[in-house]
C-alpha positions as CSV (number, residue, x, y, z in Angstrom):
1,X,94.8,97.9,150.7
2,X,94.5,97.6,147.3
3,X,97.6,97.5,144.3
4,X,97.9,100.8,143.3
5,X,98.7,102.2,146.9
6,X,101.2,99.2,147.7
7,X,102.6,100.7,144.4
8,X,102.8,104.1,145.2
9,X,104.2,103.4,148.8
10,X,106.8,100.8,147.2
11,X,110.0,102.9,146.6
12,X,110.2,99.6,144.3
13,X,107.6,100.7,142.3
14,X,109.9,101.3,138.9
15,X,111.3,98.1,139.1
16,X,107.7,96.7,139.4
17,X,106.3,98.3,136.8
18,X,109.2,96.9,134.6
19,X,108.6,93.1,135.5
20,X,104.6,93.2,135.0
21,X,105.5,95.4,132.0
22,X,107.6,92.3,130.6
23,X,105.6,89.5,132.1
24,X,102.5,90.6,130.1
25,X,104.8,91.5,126.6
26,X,106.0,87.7,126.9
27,X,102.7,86.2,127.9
28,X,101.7,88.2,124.5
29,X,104.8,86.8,122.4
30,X,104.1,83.3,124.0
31,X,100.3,83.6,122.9
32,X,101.2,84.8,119.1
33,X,103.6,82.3,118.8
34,X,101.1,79.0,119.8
35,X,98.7,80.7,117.3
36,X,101.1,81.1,114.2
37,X,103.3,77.7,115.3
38,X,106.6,80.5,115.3
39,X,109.3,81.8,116.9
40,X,109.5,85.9,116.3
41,X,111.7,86.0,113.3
42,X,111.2,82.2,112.2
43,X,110.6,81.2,109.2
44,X,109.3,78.0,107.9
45,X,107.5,76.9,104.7
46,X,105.1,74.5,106.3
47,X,103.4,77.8,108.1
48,X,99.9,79.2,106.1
49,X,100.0,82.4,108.3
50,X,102.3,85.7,109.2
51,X,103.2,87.2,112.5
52,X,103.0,90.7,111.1
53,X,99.4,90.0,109.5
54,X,101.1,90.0,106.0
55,X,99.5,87.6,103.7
56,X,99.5,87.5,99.8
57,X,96.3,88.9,98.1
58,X,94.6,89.2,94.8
């Protein structure tokens, strides 16, 4: 039996969907934040690099 018919015969299958929904949107937060050494929102003048990609040019 494979995931997606446990998920469709769960009558759990909303609530689920939300936790691997916001297991894998932290993992991705946790993952940004090791690269750019910050917190969503944090700001800190020893930092080189953006969260949003933002970065003064020419």
């Amino acid at each position: 039996m494979n995931l997606r018919t446990l998920l469709e015969r769960s009558l759990d299958a909303d609530l689920l969907r939300e936790m691997i929904g916001f297991t894998a949107q932290r993992l991705m937060e946790l993952e940004v934040e090791g690269l750019t050494g910050a917190a969503h929102g944090e700001r800190s003048a020893d930092r080189i690099n953006q969260r949003n990609g933002y970065r003064d040019r020419a």
